[in-house]
C-alpha positions, 0 to 999 in steps of 0.5 A, a space after each residue: 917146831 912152834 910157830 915162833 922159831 919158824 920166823 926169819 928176820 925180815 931184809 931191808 929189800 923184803 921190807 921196801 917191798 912191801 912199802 912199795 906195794 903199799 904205795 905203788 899201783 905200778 909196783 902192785 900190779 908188776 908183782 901180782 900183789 898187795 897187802 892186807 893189814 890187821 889181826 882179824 884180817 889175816 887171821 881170816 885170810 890164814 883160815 880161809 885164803 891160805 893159798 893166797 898168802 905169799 908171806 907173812 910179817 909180825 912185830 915183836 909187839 904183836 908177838 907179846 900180845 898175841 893169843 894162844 888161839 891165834 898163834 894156833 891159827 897162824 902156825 897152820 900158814 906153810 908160806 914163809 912169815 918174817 919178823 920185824 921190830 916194832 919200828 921198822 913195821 911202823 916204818 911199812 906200814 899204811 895204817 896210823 895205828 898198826 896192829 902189827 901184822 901184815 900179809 902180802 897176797 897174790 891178787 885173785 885172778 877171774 874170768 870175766 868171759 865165765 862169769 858174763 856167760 852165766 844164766 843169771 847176772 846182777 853186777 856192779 858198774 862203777 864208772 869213774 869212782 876215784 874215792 877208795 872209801 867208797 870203792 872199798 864200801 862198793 866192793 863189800 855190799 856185792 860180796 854181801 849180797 852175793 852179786 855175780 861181780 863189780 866192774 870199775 872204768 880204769 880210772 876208778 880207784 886201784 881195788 888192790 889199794 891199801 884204803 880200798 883193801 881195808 874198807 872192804 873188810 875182808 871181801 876182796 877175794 871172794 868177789 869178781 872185779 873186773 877192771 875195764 875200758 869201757 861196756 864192750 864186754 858188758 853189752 856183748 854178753 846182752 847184759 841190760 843195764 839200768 842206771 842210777 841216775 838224780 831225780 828228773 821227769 823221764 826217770 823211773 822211781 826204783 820202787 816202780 821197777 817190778 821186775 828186772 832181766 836176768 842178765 842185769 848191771 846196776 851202773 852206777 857214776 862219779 859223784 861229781 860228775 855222773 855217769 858217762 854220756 855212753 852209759 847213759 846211751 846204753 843204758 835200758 832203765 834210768 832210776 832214781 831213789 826218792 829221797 826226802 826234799 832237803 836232800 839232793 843226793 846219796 853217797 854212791 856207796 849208799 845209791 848201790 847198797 839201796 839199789 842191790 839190795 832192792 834188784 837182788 830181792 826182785 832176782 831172789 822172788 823171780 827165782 821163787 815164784 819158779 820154783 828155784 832155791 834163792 841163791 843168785 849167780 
């Protein structure tokens, strides 16, 4: 049976439901999942993350324009796929220009205990980061660079958001995230933390940091505000970029995509001079 007769009319209900998984953090995290939009997307979450997949939703435009190698792809998906008329996707969809195919996908659950109790840690701390662009962005350079994980306060940005979801580029489940209240779970499990911080006298430039622990959180804080006077506290090393006189600050996106890349070299040169494969925890 090909592809196309697989296809069931999508109900008023299913597509509500999707719309509200769109819009709603509370309905999200009631259902246990949020939706991926976009060709490239799901084809990579098809051939990857297949398990993931709880359905599927095309329109009849996609359907015109769809090639023979994607729909090859797509037809390989066992969970159910739904079809809809071009208007009624546009009336789900988040995106101003649809591409016309969605999926819904079960969040990615991890353990934060597993991962906390690994020999070598180099993670993210990201507290109180409301821009979605910014968490998406985050999201995508620690997956990049193969970082232990990503911690966000509670009132950072809902990672399973559609601008979240969309700005990490197809990331999102191949990185732990953890959402937490506060450094208990990170101070426990001895992580050292060195905080990204402005320029200031008893602050240490990133490049005179020569080496770093093996258990380590880059903490970083809302662009307005900072980070939290109890990470500041906590915090071992405080660091700043050097950055050219005109220009105040970077962008948090831009402050962890320095400051990972530079810590995960140390960690990668650390495990070298020992003797052991490049490849971080």
């Amino acid at each position: 049976m090909g592809a196309r007769q697989q296809l069931q009319t999508l109900t008023r209900a299913q597509g509500f439901l999707i719309r509200q998984l769109l819009r709603e953090k509370t309905v999200r995290s009631k259902e246990g999942a949020f939706v991926v939009e976009g060709a490239a997307h799901c084809l990579d979450l098809i051939s990857h993350h297949p398990q993931a997949i709880q359905s599927l939703l095309v329109s009849h435009s996609y359907l015109r324009v769809e090639t023979d190698a994607n729909r090859a792809i797509r037809s390989e998906l066992l969970t159910r796929q739904f079809l809809c008329s071009d208007l009624v996707f546009e009336q789900v969809t988040d995106v101003e220009t649809p591409q016309g195919i969605l999926a819904v996908v079960q969040q990615p659950q991890w353990d934060e205990g597993q991962v906390l109790g690994r020999s070598r840690v180099l993670g993210i701390y990201g507290d109180r980061l409301r821009d979605p662009a910014n968490v998406g962005a985050i999201i995508r350079t620690a997956a990049a660079l193969n970082l232990s994980g990503v911690w966000l306060t509670n009132d950072s940005a809902d990672h399973f958001g559609p601008k979240v979801v969309r700005a990490t580029a197809g990331t999102l489940l191949d990185l732990p995230i953890f959402r937490t209240s506060d450094l208990r779970p990170v101070v426990s499990s001895e992580c050292e933390i060195y905080s990204a911080v402005l320029s200031a006298a008893d602050r240490v430039p990133i490049r005179d940091i020569r080496t770093i622990p093996n258990r380590l959180m880059i903490a970083v804080g809302n662009e307005g505000a900072g980070l939290s006077l109890e990470i500041m506290k906590a915090s071992q090393v405080r660091f700043f970029i050097p950055l050219a006189e005109e220009v105040e600050s970077l962008n948090v996106a831009a402050t962890v995509a320095i400051s990972a890349f530079y810590f995960s070299g140390l960690a990668i040169d650390s495990k070298i001079q020992r003797g052991r494969p490049p490849r971080l925890g």
